[in-house]
N, C-alpha and C positions, 0 to 999 in steps of 0.2 A: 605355363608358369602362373597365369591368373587365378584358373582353376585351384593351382595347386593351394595360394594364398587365400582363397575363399575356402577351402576344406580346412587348412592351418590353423586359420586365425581364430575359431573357437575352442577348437582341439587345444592352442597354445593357452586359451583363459581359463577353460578346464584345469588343466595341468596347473595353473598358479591360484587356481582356486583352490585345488586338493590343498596344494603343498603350505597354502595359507591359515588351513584348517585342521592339518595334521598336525598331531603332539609329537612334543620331542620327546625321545628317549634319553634315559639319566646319561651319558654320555653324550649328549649332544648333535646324534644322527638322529633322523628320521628312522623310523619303523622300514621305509623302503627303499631303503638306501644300506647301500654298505660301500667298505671302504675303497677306495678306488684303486687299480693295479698300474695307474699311471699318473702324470699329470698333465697329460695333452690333451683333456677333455677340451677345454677353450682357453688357451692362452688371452691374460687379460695384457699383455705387451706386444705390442707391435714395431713393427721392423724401424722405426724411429726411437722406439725406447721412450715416448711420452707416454701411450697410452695407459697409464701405471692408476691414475687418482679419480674415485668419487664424480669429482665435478664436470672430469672428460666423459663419462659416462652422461652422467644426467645431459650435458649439452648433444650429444649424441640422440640423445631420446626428444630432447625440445626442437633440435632441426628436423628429425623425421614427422614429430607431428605438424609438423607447419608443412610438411607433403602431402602424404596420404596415410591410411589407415596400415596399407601396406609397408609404408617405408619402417613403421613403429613395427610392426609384428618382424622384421628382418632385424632389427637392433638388437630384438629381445630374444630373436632364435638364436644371435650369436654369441649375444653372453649371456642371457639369464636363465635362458633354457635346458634343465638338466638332460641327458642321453639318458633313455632307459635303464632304471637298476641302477644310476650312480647319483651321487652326489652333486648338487650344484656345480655349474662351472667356477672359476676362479672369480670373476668378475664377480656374481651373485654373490658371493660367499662372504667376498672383502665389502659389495655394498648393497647389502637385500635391500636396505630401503630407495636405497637409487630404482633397485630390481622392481620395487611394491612385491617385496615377500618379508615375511615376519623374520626375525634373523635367530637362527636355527638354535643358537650357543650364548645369545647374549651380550656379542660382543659387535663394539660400535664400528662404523663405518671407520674406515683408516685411510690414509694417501699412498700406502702402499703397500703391495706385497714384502712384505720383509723374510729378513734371512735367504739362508742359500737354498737355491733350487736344488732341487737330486737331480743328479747329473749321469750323464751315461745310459745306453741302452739299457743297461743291465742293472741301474740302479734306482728303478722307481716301483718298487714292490713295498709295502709299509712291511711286510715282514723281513724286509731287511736293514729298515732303521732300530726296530726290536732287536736285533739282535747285539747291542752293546750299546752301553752308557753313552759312548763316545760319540758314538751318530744319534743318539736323540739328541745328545746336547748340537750338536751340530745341525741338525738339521729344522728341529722342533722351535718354535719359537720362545724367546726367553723373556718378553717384555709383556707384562699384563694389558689383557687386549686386544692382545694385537696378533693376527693372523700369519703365520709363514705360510709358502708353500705347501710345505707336510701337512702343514695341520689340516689345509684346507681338504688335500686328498686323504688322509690317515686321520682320522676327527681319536679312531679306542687307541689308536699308537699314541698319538702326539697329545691326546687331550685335548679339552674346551680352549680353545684359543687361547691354553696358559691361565686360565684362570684358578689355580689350584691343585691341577691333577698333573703338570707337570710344575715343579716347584721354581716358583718364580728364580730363584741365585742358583736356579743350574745357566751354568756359561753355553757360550758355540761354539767353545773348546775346553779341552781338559786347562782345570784353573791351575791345577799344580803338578809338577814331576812323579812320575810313576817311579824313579829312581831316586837314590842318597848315597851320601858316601859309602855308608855301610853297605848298600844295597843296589850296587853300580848296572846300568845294561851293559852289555857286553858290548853294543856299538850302538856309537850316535852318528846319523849320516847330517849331513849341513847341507840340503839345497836340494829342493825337488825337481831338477831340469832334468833332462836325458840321464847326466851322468849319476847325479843320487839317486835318481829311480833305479837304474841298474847297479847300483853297488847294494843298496837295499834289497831287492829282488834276489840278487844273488845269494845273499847272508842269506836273509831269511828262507829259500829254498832250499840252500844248501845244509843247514840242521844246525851249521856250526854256532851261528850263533841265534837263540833263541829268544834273546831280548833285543831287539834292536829297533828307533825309532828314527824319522826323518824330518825334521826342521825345518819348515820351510816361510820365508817373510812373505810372501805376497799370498794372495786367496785362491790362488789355484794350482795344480803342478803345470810343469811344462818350463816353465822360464822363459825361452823367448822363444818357443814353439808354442805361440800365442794365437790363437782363430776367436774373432769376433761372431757372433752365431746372429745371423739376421739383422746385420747392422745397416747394409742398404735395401737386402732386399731379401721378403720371408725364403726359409730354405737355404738361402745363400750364407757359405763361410766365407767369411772375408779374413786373410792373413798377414797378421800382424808380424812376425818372424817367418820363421820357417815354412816355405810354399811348395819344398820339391822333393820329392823322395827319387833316390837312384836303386838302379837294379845290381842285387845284391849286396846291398847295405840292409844290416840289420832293422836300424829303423824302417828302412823301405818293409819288409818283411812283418814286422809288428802293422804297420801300417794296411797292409794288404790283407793279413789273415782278422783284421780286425771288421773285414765285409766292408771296406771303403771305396767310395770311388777314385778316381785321377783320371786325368787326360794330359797326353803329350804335348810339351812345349817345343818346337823345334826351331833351336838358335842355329843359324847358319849366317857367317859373314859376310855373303855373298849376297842372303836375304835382306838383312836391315838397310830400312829404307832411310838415305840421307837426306835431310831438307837443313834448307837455312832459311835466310828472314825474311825471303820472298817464295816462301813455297817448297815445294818437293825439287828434288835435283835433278833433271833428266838421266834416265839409269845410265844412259852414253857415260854420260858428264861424272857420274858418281861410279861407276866400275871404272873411269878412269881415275879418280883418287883413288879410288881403294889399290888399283894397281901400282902407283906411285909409291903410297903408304905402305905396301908391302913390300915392291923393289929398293924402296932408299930405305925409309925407318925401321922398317924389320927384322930386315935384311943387317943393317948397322946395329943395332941394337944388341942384335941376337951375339953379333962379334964382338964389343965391346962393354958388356954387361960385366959386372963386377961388385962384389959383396961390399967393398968398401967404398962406392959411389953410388950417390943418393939417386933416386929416378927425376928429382928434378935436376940435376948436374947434367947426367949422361940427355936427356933434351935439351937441353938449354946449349947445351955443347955441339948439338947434333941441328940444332934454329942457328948457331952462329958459321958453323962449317958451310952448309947447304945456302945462306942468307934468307933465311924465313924468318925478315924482321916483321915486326909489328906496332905502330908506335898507336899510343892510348889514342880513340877515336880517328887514328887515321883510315885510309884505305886497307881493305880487310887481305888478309893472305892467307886465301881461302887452304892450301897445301898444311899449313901453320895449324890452324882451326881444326882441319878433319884431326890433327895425328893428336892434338890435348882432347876433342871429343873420345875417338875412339879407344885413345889408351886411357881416360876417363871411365869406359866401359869395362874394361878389361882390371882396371887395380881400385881405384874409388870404390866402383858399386859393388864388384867382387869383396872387396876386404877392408874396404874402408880406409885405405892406409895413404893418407896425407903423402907427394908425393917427393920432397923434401925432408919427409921422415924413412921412406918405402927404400930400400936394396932396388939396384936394378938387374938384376938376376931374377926378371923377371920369365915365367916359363911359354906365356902366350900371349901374344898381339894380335890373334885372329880366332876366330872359334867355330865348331861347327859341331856340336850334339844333340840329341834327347834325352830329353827329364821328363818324367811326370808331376804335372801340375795337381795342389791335392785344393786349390778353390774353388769349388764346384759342387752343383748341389748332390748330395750324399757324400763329401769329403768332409775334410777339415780336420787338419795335426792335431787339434786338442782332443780331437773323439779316441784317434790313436794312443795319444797319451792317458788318457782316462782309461780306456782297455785293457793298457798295459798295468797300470797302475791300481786298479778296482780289486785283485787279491788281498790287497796290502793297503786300504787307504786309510784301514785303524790304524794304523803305524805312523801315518801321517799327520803331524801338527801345522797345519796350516797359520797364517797371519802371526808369524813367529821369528821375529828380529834378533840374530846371534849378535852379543853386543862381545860378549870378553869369551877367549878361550884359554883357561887356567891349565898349562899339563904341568906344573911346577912340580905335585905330589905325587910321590910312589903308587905305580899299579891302578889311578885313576886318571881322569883329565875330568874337569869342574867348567860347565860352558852355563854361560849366565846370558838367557834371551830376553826379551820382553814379547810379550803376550799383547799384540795388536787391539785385542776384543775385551780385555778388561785393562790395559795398561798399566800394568803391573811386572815384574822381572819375576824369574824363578831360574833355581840353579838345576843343571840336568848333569848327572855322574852317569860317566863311561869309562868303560876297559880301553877305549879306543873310538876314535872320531876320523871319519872320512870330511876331506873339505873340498867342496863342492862349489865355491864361490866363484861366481865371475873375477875376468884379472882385473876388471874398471874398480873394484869393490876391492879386492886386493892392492891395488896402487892406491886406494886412495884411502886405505889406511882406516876404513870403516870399521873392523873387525880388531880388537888388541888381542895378542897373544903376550901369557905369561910362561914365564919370561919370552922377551923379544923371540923373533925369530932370527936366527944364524944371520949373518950377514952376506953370505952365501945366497941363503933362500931368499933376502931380499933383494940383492941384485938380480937375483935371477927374475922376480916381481916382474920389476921397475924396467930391464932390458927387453922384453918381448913385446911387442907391438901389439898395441890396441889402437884396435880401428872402431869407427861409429859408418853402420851402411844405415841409410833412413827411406822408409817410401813415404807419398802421398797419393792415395788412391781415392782415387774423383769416380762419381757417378753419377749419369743420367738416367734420369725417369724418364722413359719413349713414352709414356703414356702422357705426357705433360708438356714435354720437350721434344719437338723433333729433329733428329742428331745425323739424321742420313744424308740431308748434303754434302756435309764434309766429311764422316767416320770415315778411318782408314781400315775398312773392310778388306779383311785378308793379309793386312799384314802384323806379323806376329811383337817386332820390337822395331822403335823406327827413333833415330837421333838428330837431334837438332844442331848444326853447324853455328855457332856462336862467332860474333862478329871481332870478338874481343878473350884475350887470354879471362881477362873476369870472371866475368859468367859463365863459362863452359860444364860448372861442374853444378850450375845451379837448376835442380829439375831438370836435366836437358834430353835425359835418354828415356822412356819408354815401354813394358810392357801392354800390348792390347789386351788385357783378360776376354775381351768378347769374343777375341779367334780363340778362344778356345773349344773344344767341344763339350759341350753341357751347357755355355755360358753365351749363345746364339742371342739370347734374349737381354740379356744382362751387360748395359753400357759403363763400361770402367774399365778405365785405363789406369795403372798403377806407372808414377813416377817415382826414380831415383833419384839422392844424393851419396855422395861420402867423399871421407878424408877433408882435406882442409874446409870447404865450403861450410861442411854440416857444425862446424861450432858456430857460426852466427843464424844459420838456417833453422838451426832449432829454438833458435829465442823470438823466433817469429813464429805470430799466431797464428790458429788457421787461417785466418782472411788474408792475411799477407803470403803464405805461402799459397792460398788458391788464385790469389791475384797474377804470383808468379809464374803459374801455371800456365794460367788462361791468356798469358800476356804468350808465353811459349808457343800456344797451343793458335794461337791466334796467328800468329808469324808465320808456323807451319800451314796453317790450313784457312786461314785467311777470316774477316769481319767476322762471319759469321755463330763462329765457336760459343756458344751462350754459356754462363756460367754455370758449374757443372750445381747438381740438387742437392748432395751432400760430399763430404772430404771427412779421410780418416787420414791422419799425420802418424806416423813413429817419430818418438825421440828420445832413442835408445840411449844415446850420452849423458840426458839428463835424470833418465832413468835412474833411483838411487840403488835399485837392485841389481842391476845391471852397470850402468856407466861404460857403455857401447857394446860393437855388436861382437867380431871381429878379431882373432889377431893374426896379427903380419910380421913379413921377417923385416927387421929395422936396421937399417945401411950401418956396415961394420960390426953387425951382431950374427952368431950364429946362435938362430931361434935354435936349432935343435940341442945346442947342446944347454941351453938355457931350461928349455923345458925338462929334460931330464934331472937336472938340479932340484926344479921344485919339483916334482913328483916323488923325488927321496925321502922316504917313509922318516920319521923325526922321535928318536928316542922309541919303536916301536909302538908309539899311540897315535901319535897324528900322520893322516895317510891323506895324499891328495886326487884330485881327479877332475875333470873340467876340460873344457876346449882348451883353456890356457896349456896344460901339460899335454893333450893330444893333437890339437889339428881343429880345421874352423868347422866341420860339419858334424851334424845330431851324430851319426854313426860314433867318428871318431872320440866326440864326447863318452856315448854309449861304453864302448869299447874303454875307454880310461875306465869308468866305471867298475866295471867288470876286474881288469887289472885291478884296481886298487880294493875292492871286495877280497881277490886271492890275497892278495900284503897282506890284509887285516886274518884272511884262514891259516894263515902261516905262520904270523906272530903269535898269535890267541891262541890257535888248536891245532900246535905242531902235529 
């Protein structure tokens, strides 16, 4: 290695000598350089997501000289140093003079990368930001100055850092409707998540309808098939919604052919390891609740379940029969404890449904399958979605808040958004509109329809249960922290017996992500909440919800648990795109026949589609999709 550093270190001052001395060409590349076909040359962002500004840089360079000569020439091979044939890396680009290189284009050092990165395997070629108005504005930077991504790797695509060759008031999205009354698309879908992807996909494959665009508020598709990409650690996705794909569901399928990884999670009831507040539970000790739990409560349960009693009735009925009292702070009744954890497990974090709102026609109180897990390095649900999605992403308006849906007029509907990136509204005319909304965002009334909706459709809203399921997934740095005295090596999900009905639902249950395969290396455990708990669990910050954690985690596994290096929280309920995760069948409701209600096509323009009218997983979203795409080919192009 020494060797290697006494050959480098002139080679690397050559190399910044030329490029100090070399003239720029009237576009603002060097003579030996061309555009770059990616932008992995060197990420100036690191798996904390600080390393973004100028000044981390420069102090980066003043610690290494206070080393050695060596430690400088390793700073500068990792961001200033261009690869052969291309372009500075990222870092150089945003700060040459941090770099000591002349700055190629003119433009000053900045605190950060702006705009959206190109996203996707398949989307980092500058010949395919050329290819429409839509993605230069999107992608190119729009602020005088100031460097995007693209521009750094695409300098003849994107132009000089925006100084003129792309013209400063083009937006990072389309500023006005491609449509008018006179001049209607033939379909507007509302919601880029599973299900609007697939009703879009289909139109637009299908020939029938030729104009049609997709809507979406937040800055990326997917909805709450949401992957953090290197949020604890480089390579690593971390999942923010959606983590499992099943065999033979569609999405699993898009998922797979998309060249992803997974690995098997295997939940088996007989597996999860139970601890209370002194530790793990001797397995004697613990197959013999679980045998209890499933000779008395299961067993009862299963006989006495009923649409029109609550799940918290049919327990509480089932504590008073058996005498599993409990009185606040007294002595714990440990029998009492297992059966609010483990059916905790089974309807809370499954569906979030409050258990005083929850039907007890519930269909399992014990579990034992495989899923494949997609958080692992080369996964991650947003790469799937972006794959799926990458034919059609001109079609897509991203950072696009539907405010009013107008179907008042003859043969059009009139949908008025607002435009996130210049905040401004604009009206979009359709033959016909798919609505794609989550039901938290439908109850709460975010969305006005002209005129009203039916009173029909809005009970059918307001009667289907929405649930909020929330993680918080904590991780340690081995390299910092060392976690091997106590990790629960090998086992896959493990639950906390709580001393007190309270607590039970707070953090208490567990997945290990590091049994997984691919993720050997990788310390984080993702904790549970849902149903009642999570509306106060969400108004607490990270600190307090990692507190809560550590306090759990500490009872299980005793003093030594050090505080985890970083935590990612969902808080899907306060989500305003969302407004939870979830929906559940709700005591004295039949969900099915409620969803059917809303998904009834409305005057032949408004067509629905969502988990709300299918079912709680991506597929059965997917699948609505698709359904409500044929509504719209059957109305429009009998």
């Amino acid at each position: 290695v020494s060797l290697l550093r006494v050959f480098f270190t002139p080679l690397l001052l050559t190399i910044i000598g030329i490029l100090q001395t070399s003239p720029a060409t009237a576009d603002g590349s060097r003579s030996s350089w061309k555009e770059n076909s990616d932008l992995t040359t060197t990420s100036f962002v690191d798996k904390e997501g600080i390393k973004r500004d100028c000044s981390w840089l420069s102090d980066q360079i003043q610690q290494a000289r206070g080393l050695d000569g060596d430690a400088v020439t390793d700073v500068f091979s990792e961001y200033c140093s261009p690869p052969e044939g291309h372009r500075l890396p990222l870092a150089a680009v945003i700060c040459p003079s941090t770099c000591n290189l002349p700055d190629p284009t003119e433009c000053r050092d900045t605190n950060a990368l702006v705009g959206n990165p190109l996203i996707g395997k398949k989307k980092k070629k500058c010949k395919w930001i050329a290819k429409s108005e839509v993605r230069l504005a999107k992608y190119c930077s729009t602020e005088p100055g100031i460097r995007s991504r693209a521009d750094a790797a695409c300098p003849k695509t994107c132009g000089k850092c925006n100084d003129g060759d792309v013209g400063d008031s083009m937006p990072t999205s389309v500023a006005s409707s491609t449509s008018s009354i006179d001049n209607p698309l033939d379909v507007l879908v509302i919601g880029a998540g599973w299900s609007g992807l697939a009703a879009g996909n289909r139109l637009i494959q299908s020939g029938a309808g030729t104009k049609v665009e997709i809507l979406e508020a937040r800055d990326y598709v997917g909805g709450r098939s949401r992957t953090m990409e290197n949020y604890f650690v480089d390579g690593l996705p971390t999942e923010m919604g959606s983590a499992w794909i099943y065999d033979g569901a569609v999405t699993g399928d898009i998922y797979r052919s998309a060249g992803l990884k997974s690995t098997p999670t295997d939940l088996d009831f007989d597996n999860t390891v139970l601890y209370n507040s002194w530790g793990r539970i001797p397995d004697d000790e613990a197959d013999q609740l679980k045998t209890r739990y499933k000779a008395g409560w299961v067993k009862w349960a299963r006989k006495n379940k009923d649409v029109d009693i609550s799940l918290r009735s049919l327990i509480d009925t089932y504590f008073a029969q058996e005498g599993l009292t409990q009185q606040p702070g007294g002595p714990v009744n440990t029998d009492r404890q297992v059966i609010n954890a483990l059916v905790h497990i089974v309807v809370n974090t499954e569906a979030g449904s409050p258990f005083v709102e929850r039907g007890s026609d519930v269909c399992c109180y014990v579990w034992d399958y495989s899923i494949d897990y997609t958080a692992i390095p080369g996964g991650g649900y947003k790469n799937a979605v972006e794959a799926f999605a990458t034919p059609f992403m001109d079609k897509i308006r991203l950072n696009t808040v539907v405010q009013t849906v107008d179907y008042s007029m003859e043969g059009v509907v009139k949908v008025s958004a607002k435009d996130l990136t210049t905040n401004t509204v604009h009206d979009h005319f359709a033959r016909a509109v798919v609505v794609t909304l989550p039901l938290g965002v439908l109850q709460n009334r975010d969305v006005t329809f002209l005129p009203a909706l039916p009173p029909g459709k809005l009970k059918a809203i307001d009667l289907i249960g929405n649930g909020i399921v929330n993680k918080a997934i904590v991780y340690w740095d081995q390299t910092k922290q060392d976690v091997s005295s106590w990790w629960p090596y090998g086992q896959m999900d493990f639950q906390l017996i709580t001393d007190q009905d309270a607590d039970s639902e707070e953090w208490t249950w567990f997945v290990n992500d590091q049994a997984h395969e691919g993720n050997e290396a990788n310390y984080i455990l993702t904790a549970w909440s849902g149903g009642t708990a999570t509306r106060y669990l969400e108004k607490e910050d990270d600190e307090k919800t990692k507190a809560r954690i550590v306090e759990n985690l500490r009872k299980m596994f005793g003093p030594d648990v050090p505080e985890p290096a970083k935590i990612l929280v969902t808080r899907w309920g306060s989500d305003p795109f969302a407004r939870g995760a979830h929906t559940f069948n709700r005591v004295g409701v039949s969900t099915g026949t409620q969803r059917r209600i809303l998904r009834e096509p409305l005057d032949r323009k408004i067509f629905w589609a969502g988990q709300a009218t299918a079912g709680e997983t991506t597929s059965a979203a997917f699948r609505s999709g698709n359904r409500a795409a044929s509504e719209v080919e059957t109305a429009l192009f009998p």
